[in-house]
C-alpha positions in Angstrom: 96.6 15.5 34.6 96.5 14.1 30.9 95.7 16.2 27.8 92.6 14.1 27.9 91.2 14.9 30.9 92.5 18.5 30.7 89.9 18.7 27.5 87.6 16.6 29.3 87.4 20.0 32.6 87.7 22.2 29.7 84.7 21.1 28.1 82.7 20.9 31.5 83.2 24.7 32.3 82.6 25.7 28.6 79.4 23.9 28.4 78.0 25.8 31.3 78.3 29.5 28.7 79.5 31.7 31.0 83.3 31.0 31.2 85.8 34.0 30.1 89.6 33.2 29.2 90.4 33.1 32.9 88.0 30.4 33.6 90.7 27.7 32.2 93.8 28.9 33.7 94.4 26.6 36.4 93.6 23.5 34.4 96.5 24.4 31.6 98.9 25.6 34.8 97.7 22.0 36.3 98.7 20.1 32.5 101.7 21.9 31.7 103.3 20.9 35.3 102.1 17.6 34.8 103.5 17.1 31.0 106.5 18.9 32.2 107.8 17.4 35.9 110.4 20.2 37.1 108.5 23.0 35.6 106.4 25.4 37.5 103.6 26.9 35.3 103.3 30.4 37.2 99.9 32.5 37.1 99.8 36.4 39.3 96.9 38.3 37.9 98.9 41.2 39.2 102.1 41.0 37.4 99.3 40.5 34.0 97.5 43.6 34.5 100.8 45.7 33.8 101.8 43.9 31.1 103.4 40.4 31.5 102.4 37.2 30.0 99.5 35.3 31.2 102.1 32.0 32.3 105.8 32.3 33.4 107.2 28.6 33.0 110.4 28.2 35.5 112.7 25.7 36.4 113.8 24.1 39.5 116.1 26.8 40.2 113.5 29.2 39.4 114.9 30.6 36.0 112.7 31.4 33.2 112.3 29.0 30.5 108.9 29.6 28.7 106.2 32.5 28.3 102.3 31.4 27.7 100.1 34.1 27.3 96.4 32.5 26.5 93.6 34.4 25.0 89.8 33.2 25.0 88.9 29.6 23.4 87.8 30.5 20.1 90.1 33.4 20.2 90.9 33.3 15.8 93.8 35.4 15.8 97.3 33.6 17.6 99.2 35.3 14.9 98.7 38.8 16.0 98.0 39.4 12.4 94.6 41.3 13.0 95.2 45.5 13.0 92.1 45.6 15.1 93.1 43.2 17.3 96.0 42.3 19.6 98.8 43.3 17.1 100.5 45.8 19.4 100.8 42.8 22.3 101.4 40.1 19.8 104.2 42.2 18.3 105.9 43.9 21.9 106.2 39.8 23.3 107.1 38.3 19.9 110.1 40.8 20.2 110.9 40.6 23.5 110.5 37.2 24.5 112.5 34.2 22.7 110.7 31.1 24.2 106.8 31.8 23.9 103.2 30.5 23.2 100.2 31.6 22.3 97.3 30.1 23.0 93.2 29.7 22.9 93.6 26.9 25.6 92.7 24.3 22.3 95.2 25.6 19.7 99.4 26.1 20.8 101.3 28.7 18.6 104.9 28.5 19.3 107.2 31.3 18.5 111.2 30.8 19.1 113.3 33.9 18.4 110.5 35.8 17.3 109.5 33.4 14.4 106.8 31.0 14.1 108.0 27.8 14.5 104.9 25.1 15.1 101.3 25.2 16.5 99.0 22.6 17.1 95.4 22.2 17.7 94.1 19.5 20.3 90.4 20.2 20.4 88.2 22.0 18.1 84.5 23.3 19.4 81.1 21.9 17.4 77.8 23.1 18.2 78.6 23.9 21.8 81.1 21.3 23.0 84.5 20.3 22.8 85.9 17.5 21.1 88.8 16.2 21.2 91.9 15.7 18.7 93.6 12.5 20.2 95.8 12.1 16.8 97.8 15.6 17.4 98.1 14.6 21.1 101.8 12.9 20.6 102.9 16.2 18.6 101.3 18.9 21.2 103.2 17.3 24.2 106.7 16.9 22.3 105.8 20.6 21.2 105.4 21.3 25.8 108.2 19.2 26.5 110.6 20.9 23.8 109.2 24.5 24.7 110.4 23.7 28.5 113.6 22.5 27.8 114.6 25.6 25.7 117.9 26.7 26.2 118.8 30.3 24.6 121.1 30.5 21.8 125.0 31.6 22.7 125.1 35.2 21.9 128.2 35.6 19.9 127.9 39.4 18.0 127.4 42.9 19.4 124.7 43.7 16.9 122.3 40.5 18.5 123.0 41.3 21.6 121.9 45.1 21.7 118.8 43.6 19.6 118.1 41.1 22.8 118.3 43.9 25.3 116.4 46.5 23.6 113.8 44.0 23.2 113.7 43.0 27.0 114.4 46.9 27.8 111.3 47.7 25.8 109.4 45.3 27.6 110.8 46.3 30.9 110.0 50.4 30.2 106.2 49.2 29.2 105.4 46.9 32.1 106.6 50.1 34.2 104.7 52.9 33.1 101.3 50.0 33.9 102.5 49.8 37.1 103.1 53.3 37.6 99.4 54.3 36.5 98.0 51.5 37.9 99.1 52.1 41.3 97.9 56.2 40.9 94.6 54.8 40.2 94.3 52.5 43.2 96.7 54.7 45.3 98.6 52.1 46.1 102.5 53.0 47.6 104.8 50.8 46.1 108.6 50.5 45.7 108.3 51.7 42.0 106.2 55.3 42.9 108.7 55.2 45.9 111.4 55.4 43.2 110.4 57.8 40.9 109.0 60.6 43.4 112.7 60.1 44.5 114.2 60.7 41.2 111.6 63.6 40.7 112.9 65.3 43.9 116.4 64.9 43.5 116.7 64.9 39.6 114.1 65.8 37.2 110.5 67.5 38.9 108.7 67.3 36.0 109.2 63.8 34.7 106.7 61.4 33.8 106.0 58.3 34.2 106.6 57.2 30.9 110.3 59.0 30.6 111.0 58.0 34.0 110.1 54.3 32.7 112.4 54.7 30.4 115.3 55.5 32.3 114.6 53.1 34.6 114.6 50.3 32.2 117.5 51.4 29.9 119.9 52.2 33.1 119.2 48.5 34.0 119.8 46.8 31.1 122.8 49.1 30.6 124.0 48.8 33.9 123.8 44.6 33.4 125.9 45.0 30.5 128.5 46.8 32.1 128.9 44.3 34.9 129.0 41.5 32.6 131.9 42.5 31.1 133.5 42.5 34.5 132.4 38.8 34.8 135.0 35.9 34.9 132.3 33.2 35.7 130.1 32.1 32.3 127.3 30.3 33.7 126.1 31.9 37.0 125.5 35.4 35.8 122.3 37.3 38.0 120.8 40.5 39.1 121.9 39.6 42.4 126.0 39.1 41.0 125.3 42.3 38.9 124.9 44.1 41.8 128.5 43.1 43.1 130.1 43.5 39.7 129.2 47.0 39.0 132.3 49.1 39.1 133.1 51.2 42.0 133.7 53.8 39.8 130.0 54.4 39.0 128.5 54.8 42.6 124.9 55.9 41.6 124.5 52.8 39.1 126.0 50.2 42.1 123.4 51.6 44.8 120.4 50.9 42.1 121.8 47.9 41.8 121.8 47.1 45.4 118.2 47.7 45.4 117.4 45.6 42.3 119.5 42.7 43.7 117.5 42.9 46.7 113.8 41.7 48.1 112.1 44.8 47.5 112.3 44.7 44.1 109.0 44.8 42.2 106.9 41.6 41.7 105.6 43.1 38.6 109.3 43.5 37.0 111.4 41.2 38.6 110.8 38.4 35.8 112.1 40.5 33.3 115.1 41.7 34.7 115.9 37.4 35.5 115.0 37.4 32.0 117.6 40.2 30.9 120.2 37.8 33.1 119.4 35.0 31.3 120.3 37.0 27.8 124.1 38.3 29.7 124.2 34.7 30.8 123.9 33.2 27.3 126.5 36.0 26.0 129.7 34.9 24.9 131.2 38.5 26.4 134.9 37.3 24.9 133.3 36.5 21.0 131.6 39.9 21.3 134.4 41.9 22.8 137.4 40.3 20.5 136.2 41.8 17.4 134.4 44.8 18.6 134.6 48.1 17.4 137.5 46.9 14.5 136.2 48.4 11.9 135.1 52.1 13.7 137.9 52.0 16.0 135.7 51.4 18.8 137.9 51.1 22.0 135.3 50.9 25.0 132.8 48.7 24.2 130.8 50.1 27.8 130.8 53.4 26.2 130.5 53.2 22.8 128.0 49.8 22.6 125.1 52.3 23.8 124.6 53.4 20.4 124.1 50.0 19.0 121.9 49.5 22.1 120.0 52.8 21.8 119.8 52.1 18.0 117.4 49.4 19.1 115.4 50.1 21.6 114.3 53.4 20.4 116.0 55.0 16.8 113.8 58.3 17.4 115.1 58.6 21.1 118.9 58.0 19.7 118.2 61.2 17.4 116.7 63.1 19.6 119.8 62.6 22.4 122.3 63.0 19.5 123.9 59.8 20.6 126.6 59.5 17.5 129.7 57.6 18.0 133.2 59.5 16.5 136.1 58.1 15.6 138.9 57.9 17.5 140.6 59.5 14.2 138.4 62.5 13.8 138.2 63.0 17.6 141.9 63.3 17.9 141.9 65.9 14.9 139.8 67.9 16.0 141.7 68.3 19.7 145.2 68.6 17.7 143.4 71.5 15.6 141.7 73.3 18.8 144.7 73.0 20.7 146.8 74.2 17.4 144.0 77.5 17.1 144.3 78.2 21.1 148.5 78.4 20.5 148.8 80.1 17.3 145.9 82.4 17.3 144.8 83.3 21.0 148.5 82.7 22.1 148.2 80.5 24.8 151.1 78.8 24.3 150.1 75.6 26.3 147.2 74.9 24.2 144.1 73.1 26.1 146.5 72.8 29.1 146.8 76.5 29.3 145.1 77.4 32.4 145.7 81.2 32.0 143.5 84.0 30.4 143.7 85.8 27.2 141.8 88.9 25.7 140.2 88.9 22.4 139.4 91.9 20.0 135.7 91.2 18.9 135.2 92.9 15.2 132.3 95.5 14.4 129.9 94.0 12.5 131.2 96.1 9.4 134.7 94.8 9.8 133.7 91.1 9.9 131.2 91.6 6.3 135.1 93.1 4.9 137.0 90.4 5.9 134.6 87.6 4.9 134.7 89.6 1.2 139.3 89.1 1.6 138.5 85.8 2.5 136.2 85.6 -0.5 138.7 87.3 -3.2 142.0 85.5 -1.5 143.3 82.2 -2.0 145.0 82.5 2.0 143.1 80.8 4.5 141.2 83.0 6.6 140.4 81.6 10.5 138.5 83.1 13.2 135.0 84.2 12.2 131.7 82.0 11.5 129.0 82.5 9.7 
């Protein structure tokens, strides 16, 4: 199919006045594989309905390369500008998703990296039809051919990374809690309800679907992380290797991952965890690692990067959980001063290794106002009571 007679079907079906923004599907998945051989332009109503873009462009060996999602022709607003519009989904992809389009079927809007880089308009509607714009043809399908041949950027600093991942986590969590609800309204059993009427059995009974979304999504793009680092081979990083990486150590996090690495995964969330692959694969883990935590005396990157990460995804949540990295420094004063208090003034002479018991006297109330007054009126340091 050309662009002209893609215009040309377009204007047929439009003419006829009762076409809706799903009307024109198959004739842009049918000009985008044709302007782009090696591409597959992928369309599951399913996978839309709980959040995912309307087109998921892959390439021969079925990676992501590309996001479409296409509103109604007409459609005025491919900037997610409007408040009253489709800010909130304009704004979750635009963050999420580095390679993406929006469209009205006549106008492209191409976003890289969250910024607007081009758009182009091929046909314009007057007084009922269609017509054509044959002069921005040449720019629209350099515009398809260079939005299919994207290749991420090399991920080279902490700080960009936990801002990738929190963006595809985000995504991940929302795209969850549709599925979730949608399949408690149509009763349907899938492998996701499955899942979380596990975790609310074994874990947390009163969860909902929204925290358990969360979890879910931030203990997989965590747990992707981790087995990156463990990763000697650059350029063939997937769920299915993550699931082989993850450490031993950690056996609740490597049987999830056997699950996500296998076929029952979800339909409706298995593009975004490739997509979360395709951000570890594009991670240059010894740039990151090789100056990380210099400055804060960071040892563990697995450990310590969840801050960064949860400092992304969700600042309230970070709050909330008290997540707060301490320095190695401070951390090792305050043991040396606990195990200094536990020897000198409970005399257990081992300090924190002191396995044995001691007794304490507990002062009366009255006695504790007197000797916060000595403490008050002396220049000795006074240890043992709290206010």
């Amino acid at each position: 199919m050309t662009t002209v007679d893609y215009l040309s079907a377009l204007n047929s079906r439009y003419r006829l006045g009762n076409a809706t923004e799903h009307t024109f599907r198959g004739d842009l998945q049918n000009l985008l594989e044709s302007l782009a051989p090696g591409i597959s332009a992928t369309n599951e109503p399913k996978r839309q309905a709980c959040g995912a873009p309307d087109y998921i462009l892959t390439n021969k060996k079925e990676i992501p390369v590309g996001y479409i999602e296409a509103k109604d022709i007409g459609d005025s607003d491919l900037h997610g500008v409007k408040k009253n519009g489709n800010k909130e989904q304009f704004d979750r992809y635009k963050g999420s998703l580095d390679n993406l389009i929006f469209t009205d079927y006549l106008e492209f809007v191409y976003f890289r990296n969250g910024e607007l880089a081009t758009s182009v308009r091929i046909g314009v509607i007057d007084q009922g039809r269609i017509l054509p714009l044959p002069h921005n043809f040449p720019a629209f399908e350099l515009l398809i051919k260079e939005f299919t041949t994207h290749i991420g950027q090399t991920i080279k600093s902490s700080k960009k990374l936990a801002e990738m991942m929190a963006g595809k986590a985000r995504l991940l969590a929302n795209v969850i809690q549709a599925a979730l609800e949608s399949d408690e309204i149509n009763q349907d059993n899938s492998t996701l309800q499955e899942q979380m009427n596990a975790f609310k059995e074994i874990l947390i009974h009163d969860i909902t679907p929204k925290q358990f979304s969360d979890v879910y999504a931030q203990t997989i793009a965590y747990g992707m992380f981790a087995a990156r680092l463990y990763d000697s081979s650059l350029d063939t990083f997937s769920r299915q290797e993550a699931a082989e990486l993850i450490p031993k150590s950690n056996p609740f996090l490597r049987k999830l991952f056997q699950y996500i690495a296998g076929y029952d995964l979800d339909q409706r969330i298995t593009w975004i965890v490739d997509a979360l692959a395709d951000i570890f694969r594009a991670a240059d883990v010894d740039a990151i690692l090789k100056n990380f935590g210099k400055s804060t005396k960071m040892e563990d990157p697995i450990i310590h990067f969840y801050e960064d990460f949860l400092t992304q995804y969700d600042p309230k949540l970070r709050k909330q959980r008290g997540v707060w990295y301490t320095p190695h420094p401070v951390v090792n004063f305050i043991i040396r001063a606990v195990d200094e208090i536990l020897v000198t003034e409970f005399g257990l002479q081992m300090g924190l290794a002191d396995t044995s018991k001691t007794k304490i006297k507990v002062p009366s109330p009255r006695t504790t106002n007197d000797s916060r007054e000595a403490c008050g009126k002396s220049s000795r340091k006074c240890i043992g009571y709290s206010s």
